[in-house]
PLY file of the C-alpha trace (Angstrom):
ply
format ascii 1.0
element vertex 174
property float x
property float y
property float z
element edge 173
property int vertex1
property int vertex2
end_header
-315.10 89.10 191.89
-315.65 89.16 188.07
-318.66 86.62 188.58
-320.00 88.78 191.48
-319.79 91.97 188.89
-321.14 90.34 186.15
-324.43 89.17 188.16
-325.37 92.44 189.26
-324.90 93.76 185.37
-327.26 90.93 184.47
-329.63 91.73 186.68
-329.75 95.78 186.32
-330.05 95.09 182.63
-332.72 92.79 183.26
-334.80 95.76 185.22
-333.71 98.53 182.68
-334.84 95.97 179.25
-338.01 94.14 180.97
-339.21 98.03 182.85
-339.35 96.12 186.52
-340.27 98.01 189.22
-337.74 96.16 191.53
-334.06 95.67 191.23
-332.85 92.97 193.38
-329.08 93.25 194.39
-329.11 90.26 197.09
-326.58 88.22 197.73
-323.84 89.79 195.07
-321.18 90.56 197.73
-321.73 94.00 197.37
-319.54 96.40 199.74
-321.34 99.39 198.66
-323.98 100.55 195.84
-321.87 100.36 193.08
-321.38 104.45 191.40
-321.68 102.88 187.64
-325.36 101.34 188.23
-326.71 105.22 188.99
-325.83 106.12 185.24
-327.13 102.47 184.03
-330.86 102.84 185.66
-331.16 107.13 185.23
-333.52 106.85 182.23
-335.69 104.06 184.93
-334.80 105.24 188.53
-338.46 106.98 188.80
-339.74 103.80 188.28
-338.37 101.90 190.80
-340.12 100.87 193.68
-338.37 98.36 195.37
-334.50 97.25 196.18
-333.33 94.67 198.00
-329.58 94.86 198.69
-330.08 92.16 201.74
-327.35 89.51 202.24
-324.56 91.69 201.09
-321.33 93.23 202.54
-322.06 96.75 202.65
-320.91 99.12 204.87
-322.31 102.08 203.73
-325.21 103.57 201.34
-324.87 107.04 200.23
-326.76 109.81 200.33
-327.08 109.52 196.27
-329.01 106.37 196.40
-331.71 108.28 198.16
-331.62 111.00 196.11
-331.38 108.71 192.67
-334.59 106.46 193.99
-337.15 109.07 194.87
-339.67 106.70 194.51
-338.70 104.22 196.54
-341.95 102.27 198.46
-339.79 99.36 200.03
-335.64 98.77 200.57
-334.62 95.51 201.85
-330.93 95.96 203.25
-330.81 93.20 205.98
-328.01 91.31 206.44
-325.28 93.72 205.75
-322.47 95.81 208.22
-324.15 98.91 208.13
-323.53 101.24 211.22
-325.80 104.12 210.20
-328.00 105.72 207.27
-327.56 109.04 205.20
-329.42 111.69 206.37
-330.64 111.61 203.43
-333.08 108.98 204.27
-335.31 111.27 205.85
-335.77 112.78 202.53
-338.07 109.68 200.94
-341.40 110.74 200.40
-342.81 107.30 199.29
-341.08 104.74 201.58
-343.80 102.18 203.41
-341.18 99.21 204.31
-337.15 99.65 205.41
-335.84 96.24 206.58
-332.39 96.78 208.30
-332.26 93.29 210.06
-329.20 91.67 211.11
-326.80 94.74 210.25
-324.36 96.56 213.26
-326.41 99.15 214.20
-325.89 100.06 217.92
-327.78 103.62 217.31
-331.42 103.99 216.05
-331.54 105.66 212.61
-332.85 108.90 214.11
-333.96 110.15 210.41
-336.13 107.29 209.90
-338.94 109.05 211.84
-338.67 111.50 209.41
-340.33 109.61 206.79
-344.26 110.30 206.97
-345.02 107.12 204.79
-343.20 104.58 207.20
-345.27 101.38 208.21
-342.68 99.23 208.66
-339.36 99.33 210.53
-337.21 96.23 211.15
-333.97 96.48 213.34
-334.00 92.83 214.55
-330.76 91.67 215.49
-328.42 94.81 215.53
-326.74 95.93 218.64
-329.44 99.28 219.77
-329.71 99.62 223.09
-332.20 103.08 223.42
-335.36 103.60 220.82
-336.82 107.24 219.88
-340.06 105.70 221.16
-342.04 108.94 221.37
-340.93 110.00 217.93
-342.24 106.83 216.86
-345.60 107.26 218.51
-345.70 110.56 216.50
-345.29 108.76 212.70
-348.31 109.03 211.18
-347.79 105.70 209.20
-346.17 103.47 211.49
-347.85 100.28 211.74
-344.86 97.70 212.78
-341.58 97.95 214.06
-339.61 94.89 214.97
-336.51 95.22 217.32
-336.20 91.53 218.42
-332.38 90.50 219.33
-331.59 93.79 220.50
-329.68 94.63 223.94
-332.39 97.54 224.49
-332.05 99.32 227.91
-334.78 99.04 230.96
-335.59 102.62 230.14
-336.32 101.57 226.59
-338.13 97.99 227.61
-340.35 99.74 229.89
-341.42 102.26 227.58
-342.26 99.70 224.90
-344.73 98.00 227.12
-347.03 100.45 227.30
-350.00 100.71 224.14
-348.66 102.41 221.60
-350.90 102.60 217.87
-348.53 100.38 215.94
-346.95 96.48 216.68
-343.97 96.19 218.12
-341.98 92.87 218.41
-339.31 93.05 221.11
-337.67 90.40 223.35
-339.48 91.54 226.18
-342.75 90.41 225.14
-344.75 88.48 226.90
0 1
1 2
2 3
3 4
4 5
5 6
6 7
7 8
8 9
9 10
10 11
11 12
12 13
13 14
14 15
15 16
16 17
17 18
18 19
19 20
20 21
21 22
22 23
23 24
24 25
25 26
26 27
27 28
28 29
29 30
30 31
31 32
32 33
33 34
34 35
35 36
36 37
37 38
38 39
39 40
40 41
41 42
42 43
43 44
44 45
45 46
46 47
47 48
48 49
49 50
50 51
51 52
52 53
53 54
54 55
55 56
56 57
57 58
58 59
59 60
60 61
61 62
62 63
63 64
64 65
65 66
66 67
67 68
68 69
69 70
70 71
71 72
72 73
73 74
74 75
75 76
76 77
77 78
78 79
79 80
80 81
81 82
82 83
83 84
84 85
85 86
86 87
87 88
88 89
89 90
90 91
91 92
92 93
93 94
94 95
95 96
96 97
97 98
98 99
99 100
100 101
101 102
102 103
103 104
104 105
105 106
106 107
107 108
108 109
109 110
110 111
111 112
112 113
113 114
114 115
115 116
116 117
117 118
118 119
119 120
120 121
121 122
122 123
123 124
124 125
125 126
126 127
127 128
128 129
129 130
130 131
131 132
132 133
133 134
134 135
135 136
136 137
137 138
138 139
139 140
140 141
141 142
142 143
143 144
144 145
145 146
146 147
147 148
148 149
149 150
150 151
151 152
152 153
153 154
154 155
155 156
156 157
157 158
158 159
159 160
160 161
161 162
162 163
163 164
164 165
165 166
166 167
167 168
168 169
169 170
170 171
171 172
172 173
């Protein structure tokens, strides 16, 4: 645990001291976003524009993260536990890229068609079973959305075969 603890320190520190844009949190056995890095990055959160939490053990992400990283263009959280998203998540004015891969999802994050910046959505391998695909047709931004390995319904097949104006991967392609 100590090891796992003192990783993520080194690598925070390494984004606050070098100014990166990205703070990579993968693979630290995370179980959520741990409270102490929000007062380490508040004099750099503006300037971050990427996280990737992927490969972790988290359950949950709070609605604080979203509100810490305003500018947040791409957030890598695939291969986690997580059920569901804040609400908060709607809120992110700048977000092009949310990769939610391989999590336990068995509901569509309803919020992320909130986000008018969205191009790319990937719920491969969770357990959805019914897509929001007309309030996907309706993002302005959406240009791919990936929901391979999911146990979508006939309803939901069906209406992901007809043309829609961004990519779709699916298991029902053919």
């Amino acid at each position: 645990m100590a090891e796992a603890v003192a990783n993520v320190a080194r690598r925070i520190n390494a984004t606050v001291e070098e100014g990166k844009d990205a703070l990579d949190l993968s693979n630290c056995k995370l179980i959520s976003f741990p409270d102490g890095v929000f007062k380490v990055l508040r004099s750099v959160s503006e300037n971050i524009r990427v996280i990737t939490l992927a490969d972790n053990e988290m359950k949950a992400l709070s609605s604080k993260f979203f509100s810490t990283f305003t500018q947040l263009r791409e957030l890598d959280l695939q291969g986690n536990v997580l059920t569901k998203l804040p609400d908060a998540v709607g809120e992110m004015e700048h977000l092009t890229s949310i990769n939610l891969a391989n999590n336990s999802f068995s509901i569509f994050p309803d919020k992320l068609t909130e986000i008018a910046t969205l191009e790319r959505i990937n719920l491969e391998g969770n357990s959805i079973t019914e897509i929001p695909v007309e309030k996907l047709s309706a993002m302005p931004a959406l240009k791919w959305l990936n929901v391979r390995s999911n146990p979508l319904d006939s309803n939901t097949q069906s209406a992901l075969q007809s043309p829609h104006n961004f990519d779709i991967l699916s298991t029902t392609e053919s």
